[in-house]
C-alpha positions in Angstrom: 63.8 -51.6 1.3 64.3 -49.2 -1.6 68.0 -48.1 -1.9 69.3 -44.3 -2.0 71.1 -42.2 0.1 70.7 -39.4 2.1 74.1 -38.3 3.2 75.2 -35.2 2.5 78.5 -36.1 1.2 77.1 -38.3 -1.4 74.9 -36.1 -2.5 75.4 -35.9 -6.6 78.0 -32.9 -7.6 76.0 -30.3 -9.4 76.7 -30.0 -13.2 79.0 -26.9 -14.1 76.9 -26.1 -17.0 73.4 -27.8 -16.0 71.2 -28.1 -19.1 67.7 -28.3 -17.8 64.1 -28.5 -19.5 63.7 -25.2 -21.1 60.7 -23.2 -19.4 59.4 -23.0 -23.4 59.0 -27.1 -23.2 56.0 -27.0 -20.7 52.8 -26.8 -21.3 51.3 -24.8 -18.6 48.4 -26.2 -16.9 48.6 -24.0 -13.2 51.1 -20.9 -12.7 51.0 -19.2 -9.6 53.5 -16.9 -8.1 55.4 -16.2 -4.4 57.1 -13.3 -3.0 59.7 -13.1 -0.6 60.7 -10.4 1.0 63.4 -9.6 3.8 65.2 -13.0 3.7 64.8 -16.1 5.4 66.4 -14.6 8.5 63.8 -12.3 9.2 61.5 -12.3 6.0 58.0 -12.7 4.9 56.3 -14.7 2.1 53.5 -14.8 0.2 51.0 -16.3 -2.4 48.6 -14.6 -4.3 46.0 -17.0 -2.7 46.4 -14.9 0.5 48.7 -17.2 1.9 51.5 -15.3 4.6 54.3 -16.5 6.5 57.0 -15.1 8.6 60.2 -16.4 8.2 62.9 -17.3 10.5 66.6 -19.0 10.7 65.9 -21.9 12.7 68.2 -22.1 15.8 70.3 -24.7 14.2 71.2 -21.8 11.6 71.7 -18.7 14.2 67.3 -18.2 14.2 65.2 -17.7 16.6 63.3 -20.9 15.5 60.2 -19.1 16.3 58.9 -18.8 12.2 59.0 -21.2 9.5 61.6 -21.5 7.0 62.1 -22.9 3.8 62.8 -26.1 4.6 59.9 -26.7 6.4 57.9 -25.6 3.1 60.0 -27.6 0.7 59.1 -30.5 2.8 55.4 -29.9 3.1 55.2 -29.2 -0.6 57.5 -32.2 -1.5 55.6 -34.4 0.6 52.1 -33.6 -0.8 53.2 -33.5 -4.2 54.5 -37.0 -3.5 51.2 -38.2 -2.0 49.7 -37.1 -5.3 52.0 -39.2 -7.3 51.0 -42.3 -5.1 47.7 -41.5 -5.8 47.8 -41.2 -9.3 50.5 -44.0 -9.6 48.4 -46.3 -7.9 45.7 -45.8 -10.1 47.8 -46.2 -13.2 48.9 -49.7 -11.6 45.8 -50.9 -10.3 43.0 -50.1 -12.9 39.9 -50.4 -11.2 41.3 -50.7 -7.5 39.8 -48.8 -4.2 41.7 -45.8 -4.1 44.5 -44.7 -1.5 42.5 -44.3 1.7 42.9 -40.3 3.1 45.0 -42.0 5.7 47.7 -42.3 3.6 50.6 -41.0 4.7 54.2 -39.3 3.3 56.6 -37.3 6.0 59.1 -35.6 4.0 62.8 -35.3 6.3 64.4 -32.2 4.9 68.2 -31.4 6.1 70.5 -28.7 5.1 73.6 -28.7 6.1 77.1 -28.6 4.4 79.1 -30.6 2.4 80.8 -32.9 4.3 84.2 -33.5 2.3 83.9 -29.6 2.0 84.0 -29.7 -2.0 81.4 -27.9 -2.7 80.9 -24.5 -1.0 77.5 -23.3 0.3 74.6 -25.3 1.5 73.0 -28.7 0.4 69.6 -30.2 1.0 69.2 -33.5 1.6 64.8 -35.0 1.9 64.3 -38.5 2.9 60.2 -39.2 2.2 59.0 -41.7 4.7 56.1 -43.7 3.4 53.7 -45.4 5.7 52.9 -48.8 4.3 49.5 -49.4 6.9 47.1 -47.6 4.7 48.7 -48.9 1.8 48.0 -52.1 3.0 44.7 -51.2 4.0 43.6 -51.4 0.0 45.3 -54.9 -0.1 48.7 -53.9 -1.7 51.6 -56.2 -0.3 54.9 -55.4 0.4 56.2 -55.7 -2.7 53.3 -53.7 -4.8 54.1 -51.2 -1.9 58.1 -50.9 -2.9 56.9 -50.9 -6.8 54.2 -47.6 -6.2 56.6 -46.0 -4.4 59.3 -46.1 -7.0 56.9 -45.5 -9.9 55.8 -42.7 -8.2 59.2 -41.0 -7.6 59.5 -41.7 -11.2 56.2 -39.5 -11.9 56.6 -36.6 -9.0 57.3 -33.3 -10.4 59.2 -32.6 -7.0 61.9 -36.2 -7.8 62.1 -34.7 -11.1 63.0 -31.4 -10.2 65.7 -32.1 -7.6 67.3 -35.3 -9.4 70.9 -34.9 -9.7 70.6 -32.4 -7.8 69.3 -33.3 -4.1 70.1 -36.9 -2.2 66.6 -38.2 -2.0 66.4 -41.1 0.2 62.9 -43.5 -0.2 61.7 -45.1 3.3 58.7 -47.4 3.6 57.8 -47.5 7.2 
């Protein structure tokens, strides 16, 4: 089982003076923009692909529950970027292997919620990505491989990268 942690109070302190990759140091291979508007209580967002959603509090957070919310978006693109990362992980691995069956499958767990030894003020996320090991095991990669791709590939996921230090991220194979 891999080890991380999820709880809220252990989630790493942020930096006071966070240094992070300038945006000058990437090479640009896909921009795209979103835009917001209203909030997440009662707001609407958008992509220039055509892409629109309400937004809503869920009830947890005073909402109605009856839009989406950020969280449910972080997790969806966490957990597709992650699925990528497997992908291309596994190749990188396994030269010349059967690719990651379509069944493969990633369920990203987002929570926000507040710091529980109330050191920090505001909100904190928390994301525990569950893998599912059946279709792993459907190209003939054993427990072990399994635990190894799924770390490799946190190492390679734009989404890990972005929130280390940052977000407790919490690896599951299941």
């Amino acid at each position: 089982m891999l080890r991380s942690t999820l709880s809220l109070a252990r989630a790493v302190p942020r930096r006071a003076a966070f240094q992070a990759r300038g945006i000058a140091s990437v090479s640009p291979i896909y921009t795209t923009t979103s835009t917001s508007t209203g909030s997440r209580a009662a707001g609407l967002a958008k992509t220039e692909s055509g892409l629109e959603l309400k937004m809503d509090l869920p009830k947890e957070l005073g909402g109605k529950g009856a839009q989406h919310n950020p969280e449910e978006l972080f997790g969806a693109a966490y957990g597709t970027c992650f699925l990528s990362a497997l992908g291309a992980t596994h190749g990188n691995l396994n030269k010349g292997a059967k690719p990651l069956p379509k069944s493969t499958q990633v369920d990203a767990v987002v929570t926000i919620g507040k710091d529980a030894d109330e050191k920090l003020a505001g909100f904190l996320l928390a994301v525990e990505l569950k893998v599912h090991s059946a279709p792993l095991k459907e190209v003939g990669l054993d427990s072990a491989q399994i635990q190894k791709l799924v770390e490799e590939a946190h190492k390679m996921c734009p989404y890990s990268r972005a929130v280390e230090g940052n977000v407790a991220v919490k690896l599951t194979i299941v």
